[in-house]
C-alpha positions, -999 to +999 in steps of 0.1 A: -038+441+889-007+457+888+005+459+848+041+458+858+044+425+871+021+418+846+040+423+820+071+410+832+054+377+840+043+375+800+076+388+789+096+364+808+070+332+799+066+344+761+099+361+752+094+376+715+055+377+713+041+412+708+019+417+728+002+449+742-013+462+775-037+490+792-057+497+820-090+510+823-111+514+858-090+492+876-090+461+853-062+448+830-063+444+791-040+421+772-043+422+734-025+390+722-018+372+686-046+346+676-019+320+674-007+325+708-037+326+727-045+295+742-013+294+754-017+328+774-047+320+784-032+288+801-003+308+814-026+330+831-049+299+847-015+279+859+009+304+873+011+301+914+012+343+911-015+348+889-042+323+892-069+333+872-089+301+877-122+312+866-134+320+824-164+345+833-174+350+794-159+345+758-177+373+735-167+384+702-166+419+684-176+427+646-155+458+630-166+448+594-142+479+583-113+466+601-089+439+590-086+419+611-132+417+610-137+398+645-123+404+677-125+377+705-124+383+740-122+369+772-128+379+808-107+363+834-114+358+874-087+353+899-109+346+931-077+339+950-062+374+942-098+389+933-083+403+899-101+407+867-086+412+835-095+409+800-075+391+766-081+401+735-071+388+702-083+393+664-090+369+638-100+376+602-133+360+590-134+324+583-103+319+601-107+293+633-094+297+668-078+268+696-110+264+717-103+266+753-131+246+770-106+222+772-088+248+800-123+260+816-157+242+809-175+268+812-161+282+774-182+258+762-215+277+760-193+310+754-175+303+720-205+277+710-228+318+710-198+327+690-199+304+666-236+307+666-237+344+661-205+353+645-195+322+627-166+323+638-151+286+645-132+268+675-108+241+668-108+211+689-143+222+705-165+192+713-195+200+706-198+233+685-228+239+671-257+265+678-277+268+707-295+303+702-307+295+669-321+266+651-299+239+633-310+252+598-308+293+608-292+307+578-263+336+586-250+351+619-273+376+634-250+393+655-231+404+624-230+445+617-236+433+578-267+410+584-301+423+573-316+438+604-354+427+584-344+394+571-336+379+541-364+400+519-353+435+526-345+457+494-319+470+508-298+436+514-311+416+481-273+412+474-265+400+511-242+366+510-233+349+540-211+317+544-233+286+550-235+277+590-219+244+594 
């Protein structure tokens, strides 16, 4: 993927957005604003020079010392042009993002693990709810701050997580 056309493709479709890019062994990385990601994400599927038609994952990040906590990302496929490239964005904790299993069905499964083990929320999404753990699991395992021994270990007697939905 060459970052060049890349970038003059998301320039000319999203003059003003920051946005920032990099390469690493041969595939593309776009770090883009939470608010603006669906519709990059859509630019990317729909454009006759682009056509990255397939979602291969949606995976989030914790950086509990960072601000924004969470970052999101998603792996794109162009099996026409047999590209890869990758979108990230950040979100703080309890903030929600546009799902985009409307775009590509196979998010579905993809932010439902993200919402199952980071809590962190889709808008829109038609069915999210968990699917690795059971209905009344309390917390988000995949957390850096959840009690690696459960809910009875000394050293996280003070440990508070948000209610799963």
């Amino acid at each position: 993927m060459d970052l060049a056309i890349l970038n003059q493709k998301l320039t000319g479709a999203f003059s003003g957005m920051a946005y920032s890019t990099a390469e690493a062994c041969g595939q593309a990385t776009v770090e883009v604003p939470a608010d603006r990601v669906k519709d990059v994400l859509k630019f990317l599927r729909d454009d006759a020079d682009l056509q990255f038609d397939m979602l291969l994952d949606v995976t989030a990040v914790d950086y509990p010392a960072r601000t924004p906590r969470f970052e999101i990302v998603y792996i794109l496929v162009s099996t026409e042009r047999r590209h890869r490239i990758r979108i990230k964005t950040r979100i703080e904790d309890g903030r929600a993002l546009q799902t985009v299993s409307d775009l590509w069905r196979s998010a579905d499964w993809g932010e439902r693990e993200c919402f199952d083990m980071f809590g962190i929320r889709f808008d829109g999404h038609p069915n999210l709810k968990r699917i690795l753990n059971p209905d009344n699991f309390y917390g988000y395992p995949l957390r850096k701050t959840y009690p690696l021994r459960g809910e009875r270990d000394p050293a996280f007697l003070d440990y508070k997580e948000t209610e799963p939905a």
